[in-house]
C-alpha positions in Angstrom: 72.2 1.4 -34.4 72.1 -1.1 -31.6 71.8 -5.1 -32.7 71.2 -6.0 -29.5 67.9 -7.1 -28.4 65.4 -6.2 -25.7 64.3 -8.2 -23.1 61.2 -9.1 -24.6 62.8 -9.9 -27.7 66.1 -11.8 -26.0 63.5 -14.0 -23.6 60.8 -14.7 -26.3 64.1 -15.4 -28.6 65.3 -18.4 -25.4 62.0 -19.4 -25.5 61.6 -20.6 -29.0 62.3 -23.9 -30.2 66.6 -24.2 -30.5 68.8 -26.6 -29.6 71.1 -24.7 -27.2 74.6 -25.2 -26.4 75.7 -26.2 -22.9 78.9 -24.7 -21.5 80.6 -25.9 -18.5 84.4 -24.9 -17.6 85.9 -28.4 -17.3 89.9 -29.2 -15.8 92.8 -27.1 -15.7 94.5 -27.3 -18.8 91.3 -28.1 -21.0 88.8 -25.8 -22.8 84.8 -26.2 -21.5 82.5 -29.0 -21.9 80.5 -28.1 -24.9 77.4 -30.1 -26.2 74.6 -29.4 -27.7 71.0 -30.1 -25.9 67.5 -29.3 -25.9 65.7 -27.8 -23.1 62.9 -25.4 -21.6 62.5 -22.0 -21.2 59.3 -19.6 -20.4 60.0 -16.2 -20.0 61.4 -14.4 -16.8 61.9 -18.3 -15.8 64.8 -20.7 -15.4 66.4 -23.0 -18.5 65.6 -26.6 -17.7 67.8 -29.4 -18.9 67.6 -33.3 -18.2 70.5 -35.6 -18.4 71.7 -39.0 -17.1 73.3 -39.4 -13.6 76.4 -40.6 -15.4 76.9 -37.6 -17.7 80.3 -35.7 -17.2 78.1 -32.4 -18.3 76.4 -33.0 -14.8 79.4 -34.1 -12.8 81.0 -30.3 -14.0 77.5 -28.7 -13.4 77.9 -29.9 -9.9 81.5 -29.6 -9.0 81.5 -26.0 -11.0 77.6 -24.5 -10.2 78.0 -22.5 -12.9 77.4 -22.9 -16.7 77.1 -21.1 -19.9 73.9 -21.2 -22.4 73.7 -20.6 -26.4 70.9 -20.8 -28.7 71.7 -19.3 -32.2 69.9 -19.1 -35.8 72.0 -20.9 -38.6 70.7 -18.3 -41.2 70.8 -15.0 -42.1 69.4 -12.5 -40.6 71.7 -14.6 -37.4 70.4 -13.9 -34.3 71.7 -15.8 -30.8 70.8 -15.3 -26.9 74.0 -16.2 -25.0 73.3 -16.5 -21.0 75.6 -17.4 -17.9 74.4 -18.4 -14.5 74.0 -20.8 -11.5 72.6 -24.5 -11.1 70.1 -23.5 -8.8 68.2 -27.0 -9.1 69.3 -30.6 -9.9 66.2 -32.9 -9.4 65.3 -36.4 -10.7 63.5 -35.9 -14.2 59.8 -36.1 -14.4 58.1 -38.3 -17.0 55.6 -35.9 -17.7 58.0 -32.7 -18.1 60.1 -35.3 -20.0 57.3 -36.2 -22.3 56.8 -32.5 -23.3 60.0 -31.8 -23.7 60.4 -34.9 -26.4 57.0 -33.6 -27.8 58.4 -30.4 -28.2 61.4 -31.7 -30.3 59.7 -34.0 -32.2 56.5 -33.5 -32.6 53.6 -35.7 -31.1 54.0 -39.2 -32.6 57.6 -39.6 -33.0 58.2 -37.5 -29.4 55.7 -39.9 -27.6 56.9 -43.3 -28.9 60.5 -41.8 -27.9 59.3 -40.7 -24.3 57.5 -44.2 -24.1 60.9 -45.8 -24.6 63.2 -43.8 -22.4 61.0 -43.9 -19.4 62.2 -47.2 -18.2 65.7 -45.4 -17.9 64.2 -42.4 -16.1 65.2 -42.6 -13.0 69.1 -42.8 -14.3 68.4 -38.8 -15.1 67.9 -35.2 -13.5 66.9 -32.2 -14.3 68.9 -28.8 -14.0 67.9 -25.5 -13.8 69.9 -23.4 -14.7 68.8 -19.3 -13.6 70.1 -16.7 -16.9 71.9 -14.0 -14.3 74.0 -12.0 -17.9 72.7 -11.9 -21.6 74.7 -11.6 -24.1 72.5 -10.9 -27.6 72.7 -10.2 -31.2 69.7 -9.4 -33.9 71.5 -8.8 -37.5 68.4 -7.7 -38.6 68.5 -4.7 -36.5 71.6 -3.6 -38.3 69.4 -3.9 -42.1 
């Protein structure tokens, strides 16, 4: 019996509301850059992440191209979408795509008063898109 999932399942599973794990190989002689971060995701479409100008997580997106993605359940049945693939965009954030984002995370009162106070310091961020090219997946559930 396969635990993998479909790709209905794997891109509905992305699309859901995680907080994923950023992966970005880092200098010789150190393990990746690993932090945890919420983002976007619609089906079939890129994973869309915004961070400050000053981040090291972008200066190794940049100077690497490539990253690593991970969104995982923390309870049984555990499930988790693992994807690799390019930058293929690295724009200045947009307070409206920022705004959903934070109302995504945290709902509409506390999400809005937090996008209210960060947009000053907007233009100090960008956003990355980052295009899933290999899956990796696992559904314990299938294995019940």
């Amino acid at each position: 019996m396969s635990t993998t999932m479909t790709v209905e399942e794997r891109e509905a599973f992305l699309a859901d509301l995680h907080v994923g794990v950023l992966s970005i190989a880092d200098a010789e002689g150190r393990g990746p850059l690993q932090v945890p971060i919420g983002y976007d995701y619609a089906p079939g479409g890129d994973i869309r992440i915004s961070t400050k100008v000053t981040s090291r997580k972008l200066q190794l997106a940049r100077a690497v191209g490539r990253v690593s993605f991970l969104v995982q359940t923390e309870v049984f049945p555990y499930r988790y979408v693992s994807v690799e693939g390019p930058v293929v965009l690295d724009e200045p954030t947009d307070p409206e795509e920022h705004r959903a984002r934070s109302v995504r995370y945290l709902g509409e009162a506390i999400g809005g008063a937090y996008a209210d106070a960060v947009k000053p310091a907007l233009p100090q961020f960008v956003t990355l898109a980052i295009r899933p090219e290999r899956w990796r997946t696992y559904d314990a559930s299938k294995s019940m």
